[in-house]
LUMKOLBA-248131 format. One record per atom (N, C-alpha, C, O, CB): residue number from 1; atom name; x, y, z. Coordinates in nm, 4 decimals, m for minus. Glycine has a CB too. Example, Ala and Ser with C-alpha at 12.3 -4.5 7.8 and 13.67 -1.06 7.14 Angstrom:
+-----+------+----------+----------+----------+
: pos : site :        u :        v :        w :
+-----+------+----------+----------+----------+
:   1 :    N :   1.3190 :  m0.5690 :   0.7800 :
:   1 :   CA :   1.2300 :  m0.4500 :   0.7800 :
:   1 :    C :   1.3200 :  m0.3300 :   0.7800 :
:   1 :    O :   1.4236 :  m0.3319 :   0.8465 :
:   1 :   CB :   1.1308 :  m0.4473 :   0.9046 :
:   2 :    N :   1.2850 :  m0.2250 :   0.7080 :
:   2 :   CA :   1.3670 :  m0.1060 :   0.7140 :
:   2 :    C :   1.2900 :   0.0030 :   0.7870 :
:   2 :    O :   1.3409 :   0.1138 :   0.8039 :
:   2 :   CB :   1.4084 :  m0.0598 :   0.5725 :
+-----+------+----------+----------+----------+
***
This chain:
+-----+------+----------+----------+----------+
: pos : site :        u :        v :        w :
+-----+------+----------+----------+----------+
:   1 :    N :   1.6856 :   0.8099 :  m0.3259 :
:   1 :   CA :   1.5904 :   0.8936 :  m0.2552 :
:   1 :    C :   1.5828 :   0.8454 :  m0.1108 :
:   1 :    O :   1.5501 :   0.7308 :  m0.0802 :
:   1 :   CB :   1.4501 :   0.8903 :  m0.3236 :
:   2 :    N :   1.6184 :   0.9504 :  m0.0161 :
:   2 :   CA :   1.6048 :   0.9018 :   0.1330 :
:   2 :    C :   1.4654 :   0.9454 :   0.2023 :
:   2 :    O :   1.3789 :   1.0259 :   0.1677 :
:   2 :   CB :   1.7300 :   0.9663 :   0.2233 :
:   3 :    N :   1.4769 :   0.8701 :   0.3007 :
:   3 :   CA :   1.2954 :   0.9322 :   0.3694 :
:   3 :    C :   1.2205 :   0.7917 :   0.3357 :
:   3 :    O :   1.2664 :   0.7001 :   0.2676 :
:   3 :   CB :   1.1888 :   1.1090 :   0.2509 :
:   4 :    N :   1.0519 :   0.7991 :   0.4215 :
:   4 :   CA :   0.9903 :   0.7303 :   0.4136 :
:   4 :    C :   0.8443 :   0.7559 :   0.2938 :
:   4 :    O :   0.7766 :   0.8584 :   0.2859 :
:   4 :   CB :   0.9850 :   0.7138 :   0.5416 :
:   5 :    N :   0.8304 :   0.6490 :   0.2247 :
:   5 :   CA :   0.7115 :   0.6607 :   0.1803 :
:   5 :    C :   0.5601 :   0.6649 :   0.2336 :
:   5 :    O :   0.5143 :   0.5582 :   0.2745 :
:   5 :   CB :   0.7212 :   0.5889 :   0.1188 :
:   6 :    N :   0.4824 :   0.7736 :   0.2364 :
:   6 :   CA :   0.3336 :   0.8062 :   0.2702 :
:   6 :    C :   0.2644 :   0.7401 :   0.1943 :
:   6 :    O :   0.2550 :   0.8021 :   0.0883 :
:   6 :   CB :   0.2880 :   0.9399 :   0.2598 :
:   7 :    N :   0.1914 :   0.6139 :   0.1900 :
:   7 :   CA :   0.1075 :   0.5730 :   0.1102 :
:   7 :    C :  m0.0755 :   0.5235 :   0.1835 :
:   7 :    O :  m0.1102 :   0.4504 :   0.2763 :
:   7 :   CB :   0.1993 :   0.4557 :   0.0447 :
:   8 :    N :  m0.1503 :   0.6074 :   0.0847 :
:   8 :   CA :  m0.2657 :   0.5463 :   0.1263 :
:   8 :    C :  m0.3538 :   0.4729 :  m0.0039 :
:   8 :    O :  m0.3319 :   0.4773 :  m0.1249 :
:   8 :   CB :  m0.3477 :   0.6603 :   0.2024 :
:   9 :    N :  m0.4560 :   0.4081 :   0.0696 :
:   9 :   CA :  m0.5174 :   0.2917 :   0.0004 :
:   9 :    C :  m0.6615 :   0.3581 :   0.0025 :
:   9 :    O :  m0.7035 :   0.4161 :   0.1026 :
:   9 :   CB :  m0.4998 :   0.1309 :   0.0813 :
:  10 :    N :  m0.7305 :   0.3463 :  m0.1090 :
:  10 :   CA :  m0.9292 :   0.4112 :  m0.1189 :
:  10 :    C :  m0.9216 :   0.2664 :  m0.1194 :
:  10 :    O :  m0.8611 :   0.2042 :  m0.2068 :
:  10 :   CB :  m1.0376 :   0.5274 :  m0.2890 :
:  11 :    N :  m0.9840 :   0.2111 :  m0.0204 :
:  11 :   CA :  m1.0017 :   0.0890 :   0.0050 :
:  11 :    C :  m1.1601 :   0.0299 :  m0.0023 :
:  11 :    O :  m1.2027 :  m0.0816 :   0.0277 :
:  11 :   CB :  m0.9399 :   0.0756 :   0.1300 :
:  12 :    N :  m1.2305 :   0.1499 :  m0.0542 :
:  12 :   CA :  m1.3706 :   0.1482 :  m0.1258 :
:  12 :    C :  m1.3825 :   0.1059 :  m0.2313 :
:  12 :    O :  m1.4621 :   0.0151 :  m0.2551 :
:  12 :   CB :  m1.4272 :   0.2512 :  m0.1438 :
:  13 :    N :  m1.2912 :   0.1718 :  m0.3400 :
:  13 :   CA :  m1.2676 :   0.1334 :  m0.4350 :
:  13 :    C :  m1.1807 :   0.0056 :  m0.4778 :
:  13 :    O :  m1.1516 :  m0.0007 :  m0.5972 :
:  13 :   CB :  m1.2401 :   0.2228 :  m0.4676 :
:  14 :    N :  m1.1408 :  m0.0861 :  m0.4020 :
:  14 :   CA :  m1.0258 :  m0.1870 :  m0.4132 :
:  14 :    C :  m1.1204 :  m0.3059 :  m0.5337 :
:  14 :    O :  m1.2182 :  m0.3550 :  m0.4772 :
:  14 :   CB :  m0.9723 :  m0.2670 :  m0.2190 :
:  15 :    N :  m1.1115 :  m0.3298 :  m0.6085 :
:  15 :   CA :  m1.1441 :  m0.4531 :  m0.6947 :
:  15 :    C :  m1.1378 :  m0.5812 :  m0.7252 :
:  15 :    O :  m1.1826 :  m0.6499 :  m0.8170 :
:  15 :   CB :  m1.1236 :  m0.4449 :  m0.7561 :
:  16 :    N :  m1.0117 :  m0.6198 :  m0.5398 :
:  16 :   CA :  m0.9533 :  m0.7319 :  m0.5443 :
:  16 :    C :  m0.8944 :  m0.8072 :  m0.6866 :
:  16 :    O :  m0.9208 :  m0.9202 :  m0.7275 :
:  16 :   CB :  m1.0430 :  m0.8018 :  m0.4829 :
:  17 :    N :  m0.7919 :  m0.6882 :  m0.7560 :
:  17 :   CA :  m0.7223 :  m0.7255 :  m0.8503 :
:  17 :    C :  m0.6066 :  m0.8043 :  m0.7890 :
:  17 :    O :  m0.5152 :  m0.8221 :  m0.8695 :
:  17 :   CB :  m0.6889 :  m0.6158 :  m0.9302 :
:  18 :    N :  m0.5911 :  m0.8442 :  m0.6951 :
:  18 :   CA :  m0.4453 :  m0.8843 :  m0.6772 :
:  18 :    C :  m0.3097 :  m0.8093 :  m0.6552 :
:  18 :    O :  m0.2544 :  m0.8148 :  m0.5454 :
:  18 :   CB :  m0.4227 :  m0.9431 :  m0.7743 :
:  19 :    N :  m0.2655 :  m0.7513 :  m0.7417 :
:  19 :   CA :  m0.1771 :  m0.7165 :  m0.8038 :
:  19 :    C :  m0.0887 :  m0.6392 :  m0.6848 :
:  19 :    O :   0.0324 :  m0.6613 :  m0.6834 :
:  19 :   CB :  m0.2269 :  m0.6451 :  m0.9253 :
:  20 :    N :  m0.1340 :  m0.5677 :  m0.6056 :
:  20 :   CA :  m0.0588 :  m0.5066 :  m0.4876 :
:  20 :    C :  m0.0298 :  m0.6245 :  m0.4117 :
:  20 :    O :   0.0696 :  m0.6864 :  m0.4497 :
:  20 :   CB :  m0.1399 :  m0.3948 :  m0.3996 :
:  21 :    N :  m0.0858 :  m0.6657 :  m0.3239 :
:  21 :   CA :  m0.0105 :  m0.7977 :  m0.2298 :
:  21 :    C :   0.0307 :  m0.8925 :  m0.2837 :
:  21 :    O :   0.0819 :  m0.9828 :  m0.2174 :
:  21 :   CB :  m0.0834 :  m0.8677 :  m0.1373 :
:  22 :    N :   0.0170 :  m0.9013 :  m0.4620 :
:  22 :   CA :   0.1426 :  m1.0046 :  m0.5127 :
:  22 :    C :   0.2539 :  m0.9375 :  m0.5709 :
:  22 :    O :   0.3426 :  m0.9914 :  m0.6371 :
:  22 :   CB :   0.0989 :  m1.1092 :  m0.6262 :
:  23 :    N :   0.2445 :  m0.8203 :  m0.5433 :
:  23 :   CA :   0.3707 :  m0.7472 :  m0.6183 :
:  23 :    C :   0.4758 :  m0.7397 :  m0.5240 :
:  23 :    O :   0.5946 :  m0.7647 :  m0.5443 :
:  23 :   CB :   0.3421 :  m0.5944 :  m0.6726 :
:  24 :    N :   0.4031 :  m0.6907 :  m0.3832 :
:  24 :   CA :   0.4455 :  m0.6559 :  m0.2868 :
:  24 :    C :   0.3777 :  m0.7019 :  m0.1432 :
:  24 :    O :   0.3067 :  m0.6394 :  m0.0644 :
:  24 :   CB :   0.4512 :  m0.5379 :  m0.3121 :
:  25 :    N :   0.4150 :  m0.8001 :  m0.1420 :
:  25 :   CA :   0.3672 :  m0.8660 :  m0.0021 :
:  25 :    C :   0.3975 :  m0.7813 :   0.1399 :
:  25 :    O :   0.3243 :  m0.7431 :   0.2313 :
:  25 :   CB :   0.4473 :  m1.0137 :   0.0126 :
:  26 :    N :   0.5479 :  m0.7702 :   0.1122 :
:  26 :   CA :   0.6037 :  m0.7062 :   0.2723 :
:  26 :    C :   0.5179 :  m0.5734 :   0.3039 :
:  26 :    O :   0.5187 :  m0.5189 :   0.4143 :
:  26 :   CB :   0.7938 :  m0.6515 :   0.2709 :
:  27 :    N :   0.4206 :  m0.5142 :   0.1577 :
:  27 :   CA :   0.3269 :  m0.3889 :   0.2226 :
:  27 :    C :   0.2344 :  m0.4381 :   0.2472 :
:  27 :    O :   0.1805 :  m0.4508 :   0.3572 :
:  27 :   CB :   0.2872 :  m0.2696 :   0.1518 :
:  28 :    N :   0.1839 :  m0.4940 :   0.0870 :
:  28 :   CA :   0.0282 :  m0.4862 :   0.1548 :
:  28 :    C :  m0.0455 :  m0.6628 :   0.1570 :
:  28 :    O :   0.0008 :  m0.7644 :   0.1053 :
:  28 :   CB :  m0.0902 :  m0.3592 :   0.0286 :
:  29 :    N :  m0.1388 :  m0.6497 :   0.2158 :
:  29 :   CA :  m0.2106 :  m0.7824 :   0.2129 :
:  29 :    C :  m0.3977 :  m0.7930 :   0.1817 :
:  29 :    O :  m0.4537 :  m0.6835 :   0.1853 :
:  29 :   CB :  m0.1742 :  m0.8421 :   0.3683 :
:  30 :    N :  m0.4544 :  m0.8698 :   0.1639 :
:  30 :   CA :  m0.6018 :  m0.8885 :   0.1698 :
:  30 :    C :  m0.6665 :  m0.8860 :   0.3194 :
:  30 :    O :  m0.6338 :  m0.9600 :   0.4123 :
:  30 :   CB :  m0.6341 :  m1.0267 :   0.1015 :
:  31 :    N :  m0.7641 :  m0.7857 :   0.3214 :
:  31 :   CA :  m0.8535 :  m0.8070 :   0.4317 :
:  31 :    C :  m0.8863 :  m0.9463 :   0.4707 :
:  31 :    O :  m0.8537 :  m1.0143 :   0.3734 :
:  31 :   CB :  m0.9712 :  m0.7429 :   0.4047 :
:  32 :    N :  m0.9271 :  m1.0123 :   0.5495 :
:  32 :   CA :  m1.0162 :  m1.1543 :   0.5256 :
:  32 :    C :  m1.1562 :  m1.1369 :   0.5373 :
:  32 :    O :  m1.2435 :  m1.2161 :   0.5019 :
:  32 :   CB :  m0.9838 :  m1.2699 :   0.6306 :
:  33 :    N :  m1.1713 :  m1.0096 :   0.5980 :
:  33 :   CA :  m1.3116 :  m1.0081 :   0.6789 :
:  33 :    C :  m1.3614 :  m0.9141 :   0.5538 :
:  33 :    O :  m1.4450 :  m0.9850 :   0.4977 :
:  33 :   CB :  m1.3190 :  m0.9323 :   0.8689 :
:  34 :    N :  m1.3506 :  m0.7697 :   0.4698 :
:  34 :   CA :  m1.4184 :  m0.7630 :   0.4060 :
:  34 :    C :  m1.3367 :  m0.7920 :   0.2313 :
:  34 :    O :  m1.4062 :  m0.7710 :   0.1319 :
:  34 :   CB :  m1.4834 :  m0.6442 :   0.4560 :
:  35 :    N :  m1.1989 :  m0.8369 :   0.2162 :
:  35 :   CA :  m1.1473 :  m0.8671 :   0.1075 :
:  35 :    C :  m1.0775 :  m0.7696 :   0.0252 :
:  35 :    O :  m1.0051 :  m0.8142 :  m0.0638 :
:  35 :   CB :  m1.2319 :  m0.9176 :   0.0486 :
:  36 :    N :  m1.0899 :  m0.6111 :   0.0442 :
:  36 :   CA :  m1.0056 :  m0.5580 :   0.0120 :
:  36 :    C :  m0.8710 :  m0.5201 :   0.0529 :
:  36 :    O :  m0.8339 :  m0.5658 :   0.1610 :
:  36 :   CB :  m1.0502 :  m0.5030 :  m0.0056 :
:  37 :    N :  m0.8060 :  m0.4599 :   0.0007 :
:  37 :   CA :  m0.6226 :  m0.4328 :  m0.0335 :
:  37 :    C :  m0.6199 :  m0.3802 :   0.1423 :
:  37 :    O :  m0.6976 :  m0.3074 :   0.2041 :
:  37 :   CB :  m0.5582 :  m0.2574 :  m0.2036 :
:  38 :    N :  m0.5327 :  m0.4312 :   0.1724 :
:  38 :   CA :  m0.4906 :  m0.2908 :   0.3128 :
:  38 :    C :  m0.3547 :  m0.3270 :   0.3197 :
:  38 :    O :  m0.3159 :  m0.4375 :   0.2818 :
:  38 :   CB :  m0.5754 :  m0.3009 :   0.5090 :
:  39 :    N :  m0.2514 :  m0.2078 :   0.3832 :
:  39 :   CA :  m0.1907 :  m0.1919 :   0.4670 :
:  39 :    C :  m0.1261 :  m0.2916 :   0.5692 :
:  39 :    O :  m0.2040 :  m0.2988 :   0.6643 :
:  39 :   CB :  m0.2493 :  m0.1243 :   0.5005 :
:  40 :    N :   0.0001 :  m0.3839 :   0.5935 :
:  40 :   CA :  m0.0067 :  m0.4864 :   0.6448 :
:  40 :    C :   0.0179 :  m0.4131 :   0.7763 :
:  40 :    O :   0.0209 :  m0.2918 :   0.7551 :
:  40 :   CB :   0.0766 :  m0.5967 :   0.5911 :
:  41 :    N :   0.0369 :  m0.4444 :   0.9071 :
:  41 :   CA :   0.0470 :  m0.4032 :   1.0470 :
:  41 :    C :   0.1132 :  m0.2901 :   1.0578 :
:  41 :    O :   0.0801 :  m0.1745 :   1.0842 :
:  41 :   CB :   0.1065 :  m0.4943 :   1.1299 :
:  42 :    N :   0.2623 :  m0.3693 :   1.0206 :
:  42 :   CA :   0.3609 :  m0.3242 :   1.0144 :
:  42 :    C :   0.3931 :  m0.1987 :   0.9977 :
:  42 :    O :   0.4915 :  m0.1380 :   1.0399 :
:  42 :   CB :   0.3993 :  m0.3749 :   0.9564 :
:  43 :    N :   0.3195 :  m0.1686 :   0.9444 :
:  43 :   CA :   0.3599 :   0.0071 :   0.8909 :
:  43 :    C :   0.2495 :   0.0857 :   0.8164 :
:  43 :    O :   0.2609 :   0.1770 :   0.7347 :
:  43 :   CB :   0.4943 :   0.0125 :   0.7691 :
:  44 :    N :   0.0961 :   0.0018 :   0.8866 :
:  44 :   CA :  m0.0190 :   0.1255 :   0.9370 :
:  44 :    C :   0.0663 :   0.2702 :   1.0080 :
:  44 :    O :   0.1638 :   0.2794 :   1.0825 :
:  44 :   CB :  m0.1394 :   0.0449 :   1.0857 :
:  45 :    N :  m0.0145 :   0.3606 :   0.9504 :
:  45 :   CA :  m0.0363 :   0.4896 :   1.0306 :
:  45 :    C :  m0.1438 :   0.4637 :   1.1445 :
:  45 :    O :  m0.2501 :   0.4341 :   1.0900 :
:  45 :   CB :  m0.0883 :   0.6127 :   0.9304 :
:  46 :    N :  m0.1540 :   0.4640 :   1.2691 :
:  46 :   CA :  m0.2342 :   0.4982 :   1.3821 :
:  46 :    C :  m0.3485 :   0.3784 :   1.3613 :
:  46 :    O :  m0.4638 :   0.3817 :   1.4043 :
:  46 :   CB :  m0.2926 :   0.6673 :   1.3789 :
:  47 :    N :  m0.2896 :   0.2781 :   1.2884 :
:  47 :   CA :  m0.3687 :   0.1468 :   1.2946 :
:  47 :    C :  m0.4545 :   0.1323 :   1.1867 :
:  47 :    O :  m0.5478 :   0.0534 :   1.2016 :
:  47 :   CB :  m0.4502 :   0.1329 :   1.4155 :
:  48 :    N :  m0.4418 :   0.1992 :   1.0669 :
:  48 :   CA :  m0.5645 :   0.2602 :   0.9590 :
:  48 :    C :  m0.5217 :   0.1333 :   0.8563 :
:  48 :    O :  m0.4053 :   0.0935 :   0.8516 :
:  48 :   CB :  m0.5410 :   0.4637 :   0.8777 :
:  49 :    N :  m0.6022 :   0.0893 :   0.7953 :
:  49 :   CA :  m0.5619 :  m0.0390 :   0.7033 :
:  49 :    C :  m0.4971 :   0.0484 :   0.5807 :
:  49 :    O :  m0.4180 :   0.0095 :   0.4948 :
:  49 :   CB :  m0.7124 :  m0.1531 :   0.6483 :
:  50 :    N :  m0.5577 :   0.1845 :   0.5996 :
:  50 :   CA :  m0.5526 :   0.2263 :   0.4261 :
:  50 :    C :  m0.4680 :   0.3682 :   0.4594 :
:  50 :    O :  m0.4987 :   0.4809 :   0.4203 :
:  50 :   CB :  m0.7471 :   0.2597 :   0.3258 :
:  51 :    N :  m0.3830 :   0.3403 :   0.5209 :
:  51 :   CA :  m0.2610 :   0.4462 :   0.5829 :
:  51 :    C :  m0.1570 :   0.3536 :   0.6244 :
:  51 :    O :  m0.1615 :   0.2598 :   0.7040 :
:  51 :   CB :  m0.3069 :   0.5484 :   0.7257 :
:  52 :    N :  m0.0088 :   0.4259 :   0.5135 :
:  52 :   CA :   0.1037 :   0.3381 :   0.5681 :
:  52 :    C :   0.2224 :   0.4473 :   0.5232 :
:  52 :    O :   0.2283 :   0.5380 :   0.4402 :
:  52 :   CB :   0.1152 :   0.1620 :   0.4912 :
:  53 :    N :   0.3136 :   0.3903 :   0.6221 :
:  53 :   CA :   0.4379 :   0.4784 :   0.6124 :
:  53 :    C :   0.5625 :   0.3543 :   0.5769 :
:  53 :    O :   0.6266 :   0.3043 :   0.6694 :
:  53 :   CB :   0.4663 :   0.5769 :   0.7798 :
:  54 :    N :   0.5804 :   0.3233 :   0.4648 :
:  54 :   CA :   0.7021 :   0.2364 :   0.4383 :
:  54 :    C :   0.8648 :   0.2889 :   0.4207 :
:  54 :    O :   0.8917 :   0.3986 :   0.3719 :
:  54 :   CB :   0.6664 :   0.1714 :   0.3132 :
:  55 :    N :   0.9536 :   0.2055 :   0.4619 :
:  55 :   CA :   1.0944 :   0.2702 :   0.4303 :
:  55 :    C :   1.0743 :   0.2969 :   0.3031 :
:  55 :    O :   0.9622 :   0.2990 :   0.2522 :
:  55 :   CB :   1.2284 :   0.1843 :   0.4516 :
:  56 :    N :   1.2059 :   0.3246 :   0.2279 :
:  56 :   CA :   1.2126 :   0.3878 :   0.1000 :
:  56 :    C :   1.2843 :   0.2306 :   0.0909 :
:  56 :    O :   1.1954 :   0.1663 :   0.0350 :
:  56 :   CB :   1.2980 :   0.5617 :   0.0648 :
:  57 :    N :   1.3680 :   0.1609 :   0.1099 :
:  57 :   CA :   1.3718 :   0.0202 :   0.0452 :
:  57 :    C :   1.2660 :  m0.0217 :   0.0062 :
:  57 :    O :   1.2896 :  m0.1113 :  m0.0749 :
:  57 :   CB :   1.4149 :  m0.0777 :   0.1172 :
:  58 :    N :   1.1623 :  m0.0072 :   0.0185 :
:  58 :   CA :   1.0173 :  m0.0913 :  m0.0509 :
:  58 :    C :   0.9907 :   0.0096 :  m0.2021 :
:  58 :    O :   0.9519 :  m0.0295 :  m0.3123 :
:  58 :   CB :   0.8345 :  m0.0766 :   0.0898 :
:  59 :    N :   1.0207 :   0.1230 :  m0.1661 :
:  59 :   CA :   0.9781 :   0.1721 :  m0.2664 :
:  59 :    C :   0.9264 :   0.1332 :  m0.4108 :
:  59 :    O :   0.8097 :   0.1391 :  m0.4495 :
:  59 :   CB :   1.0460 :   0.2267 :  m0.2697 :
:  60 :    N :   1.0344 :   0.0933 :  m0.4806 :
:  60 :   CA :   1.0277 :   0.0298 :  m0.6018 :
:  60 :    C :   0.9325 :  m0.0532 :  m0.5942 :
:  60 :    O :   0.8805 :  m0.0509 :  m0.7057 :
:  60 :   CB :   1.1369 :  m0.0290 :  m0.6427 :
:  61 :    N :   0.8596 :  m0.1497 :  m0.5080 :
:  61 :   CA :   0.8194 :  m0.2443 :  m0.5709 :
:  61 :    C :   0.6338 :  m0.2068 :  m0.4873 :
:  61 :    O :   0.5325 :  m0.2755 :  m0.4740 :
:  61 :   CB :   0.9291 :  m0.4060 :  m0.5409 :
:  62 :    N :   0.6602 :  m0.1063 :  m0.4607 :
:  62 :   CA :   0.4954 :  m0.0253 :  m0.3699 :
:  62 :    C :   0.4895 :   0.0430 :  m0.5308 :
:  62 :    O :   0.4142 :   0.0079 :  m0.6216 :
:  62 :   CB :   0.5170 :   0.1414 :  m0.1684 :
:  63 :    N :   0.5960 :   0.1531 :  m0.5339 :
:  63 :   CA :   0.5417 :   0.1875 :  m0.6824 :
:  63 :    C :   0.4746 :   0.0717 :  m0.8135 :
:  63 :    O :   0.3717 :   0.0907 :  m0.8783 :
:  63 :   CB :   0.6735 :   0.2530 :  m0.7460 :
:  64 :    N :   0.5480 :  m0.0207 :  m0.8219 :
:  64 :   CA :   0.5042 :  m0.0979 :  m0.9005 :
:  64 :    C :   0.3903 :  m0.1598 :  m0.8781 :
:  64 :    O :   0.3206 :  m0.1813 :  m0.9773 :
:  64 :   CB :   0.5793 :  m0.1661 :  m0.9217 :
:  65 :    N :   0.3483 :  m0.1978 :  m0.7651 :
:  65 :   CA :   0.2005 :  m0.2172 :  m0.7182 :
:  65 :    C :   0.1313 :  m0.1225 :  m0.7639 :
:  65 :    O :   0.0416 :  m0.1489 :  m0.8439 :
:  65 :   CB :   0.1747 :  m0.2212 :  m0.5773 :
:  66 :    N :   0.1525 :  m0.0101 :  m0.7305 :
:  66 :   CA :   0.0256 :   0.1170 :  m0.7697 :
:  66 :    C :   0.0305 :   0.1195 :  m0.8785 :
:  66 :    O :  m0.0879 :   0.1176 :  m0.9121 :
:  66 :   CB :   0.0308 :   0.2694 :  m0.7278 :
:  67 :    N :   0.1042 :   0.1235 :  m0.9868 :
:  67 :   CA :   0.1169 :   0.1423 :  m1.1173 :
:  67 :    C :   0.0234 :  m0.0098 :  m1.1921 :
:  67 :    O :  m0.0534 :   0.0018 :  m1.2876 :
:  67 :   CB :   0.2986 :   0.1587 :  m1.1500 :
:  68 :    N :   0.0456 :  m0.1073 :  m1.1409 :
:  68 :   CA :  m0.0457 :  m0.2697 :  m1.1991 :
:  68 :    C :  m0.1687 :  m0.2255 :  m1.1503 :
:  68 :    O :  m0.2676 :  m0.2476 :  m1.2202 :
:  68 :   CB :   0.0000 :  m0.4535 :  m1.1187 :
:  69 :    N :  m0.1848 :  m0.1547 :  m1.0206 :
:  69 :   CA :  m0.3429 :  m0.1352 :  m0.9688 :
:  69 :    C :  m0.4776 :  m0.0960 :  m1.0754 :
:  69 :    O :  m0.5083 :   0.0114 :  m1.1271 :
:  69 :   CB :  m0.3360 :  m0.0064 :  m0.8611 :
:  70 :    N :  m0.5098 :  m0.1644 :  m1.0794 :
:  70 :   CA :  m0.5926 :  m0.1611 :  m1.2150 :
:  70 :    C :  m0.7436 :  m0.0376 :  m1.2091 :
:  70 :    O :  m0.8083 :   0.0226 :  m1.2949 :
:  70 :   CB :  m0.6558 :  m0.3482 :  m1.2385 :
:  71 :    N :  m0.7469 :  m0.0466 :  m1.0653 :
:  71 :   CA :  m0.8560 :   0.0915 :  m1.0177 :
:  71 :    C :  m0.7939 :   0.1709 :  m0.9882 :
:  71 :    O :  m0.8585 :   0.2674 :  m0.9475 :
:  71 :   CB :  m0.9531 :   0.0911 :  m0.9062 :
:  72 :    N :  m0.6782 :   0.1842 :  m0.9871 :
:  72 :   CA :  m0.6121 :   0.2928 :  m0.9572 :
:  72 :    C :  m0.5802 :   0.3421 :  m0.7978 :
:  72 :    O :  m0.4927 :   0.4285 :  m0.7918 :
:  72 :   CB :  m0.6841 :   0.3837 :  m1.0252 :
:  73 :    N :  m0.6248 :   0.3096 :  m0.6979 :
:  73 :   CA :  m0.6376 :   0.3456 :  m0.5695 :
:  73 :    C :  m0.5471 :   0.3534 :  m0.4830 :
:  73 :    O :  m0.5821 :   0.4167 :  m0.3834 :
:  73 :   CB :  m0.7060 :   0.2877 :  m0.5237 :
:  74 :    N :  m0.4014 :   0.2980 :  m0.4804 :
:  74 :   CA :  m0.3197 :   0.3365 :  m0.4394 :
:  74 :    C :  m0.2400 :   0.5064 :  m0.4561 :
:  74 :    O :  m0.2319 :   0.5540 :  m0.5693 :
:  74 :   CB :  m0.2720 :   0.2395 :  m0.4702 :
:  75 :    N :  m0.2014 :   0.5631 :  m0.3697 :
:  75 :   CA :  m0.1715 :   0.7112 :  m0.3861 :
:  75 :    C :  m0.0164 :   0.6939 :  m0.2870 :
:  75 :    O :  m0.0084 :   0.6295 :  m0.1824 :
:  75 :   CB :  m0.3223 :   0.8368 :  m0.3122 :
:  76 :    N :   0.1120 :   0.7803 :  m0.3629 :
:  76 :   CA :   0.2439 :   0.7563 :  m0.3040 :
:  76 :    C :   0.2622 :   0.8696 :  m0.2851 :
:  76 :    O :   0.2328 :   0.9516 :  m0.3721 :
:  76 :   CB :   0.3505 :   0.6896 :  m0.3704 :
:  77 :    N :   0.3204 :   0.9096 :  m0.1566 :
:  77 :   CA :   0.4025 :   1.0533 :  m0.0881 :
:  77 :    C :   0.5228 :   1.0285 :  m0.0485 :
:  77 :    O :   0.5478 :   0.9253 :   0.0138 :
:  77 :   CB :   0.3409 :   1.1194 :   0.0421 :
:  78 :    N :   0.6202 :   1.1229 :  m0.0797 :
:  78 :   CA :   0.7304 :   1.1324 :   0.0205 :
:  78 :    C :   0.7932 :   1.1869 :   0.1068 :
:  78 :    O :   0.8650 :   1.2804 :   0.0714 :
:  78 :   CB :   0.7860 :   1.1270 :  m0.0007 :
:  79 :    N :   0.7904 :   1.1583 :   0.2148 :
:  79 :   CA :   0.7685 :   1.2410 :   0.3699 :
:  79 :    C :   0.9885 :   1.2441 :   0.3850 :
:  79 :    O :   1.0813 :   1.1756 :   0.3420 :
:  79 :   CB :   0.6327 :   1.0855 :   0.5562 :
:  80 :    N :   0.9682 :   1.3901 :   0.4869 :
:  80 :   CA :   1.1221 :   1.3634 :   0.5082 :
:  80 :    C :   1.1345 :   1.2249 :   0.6282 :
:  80 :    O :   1.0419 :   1.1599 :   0.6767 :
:  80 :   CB :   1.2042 :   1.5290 :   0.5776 :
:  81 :    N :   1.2821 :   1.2112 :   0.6516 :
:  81 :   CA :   1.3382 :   1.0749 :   0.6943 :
:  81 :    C :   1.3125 :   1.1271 :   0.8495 :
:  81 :    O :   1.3407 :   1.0542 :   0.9446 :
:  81 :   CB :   1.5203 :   1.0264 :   0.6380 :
+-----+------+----------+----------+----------+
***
């Protein structure tokens, strides 16, 4: 599958399960300041913690984050390249 992945984060709902920034570090990471899931710099949309546009090399392992996400709050799109 070519193109980039659209992914956003309900970062209201985050439960600090872990499971996304240990699945997948190169996306996402822990806030420090309020502790939930975001978006690492890198590949924010327009600077949004809970808006990201990743290559499709990450794919597999962003899906697998959302899928362990235990609240469910991760959401995956696929935008053309």
């Amino acid at each position: 599958m070519s193109g980039k992945l659209k992914v956003s984060i309900d970062r209201k709902g985050c439960i600090n399960c872990r499971q996304c920034w240990n699945t997948c570090p190169e996306f996402f990471e822990q806030n420090q300041k309020d502790t939930y899931s975001q978006i690492i710099s890198k590949y924010r949309i327009e600077n949004n913690p809970g808006e990201g546009e990743a290559p499709a090399k990450l794919g597999e392992k962003i899906r697998k984050a959302a899928d362990l996400c235990q609240a469910r709050i991760i959401h995956i799109y696929v935008t053309a390249s």
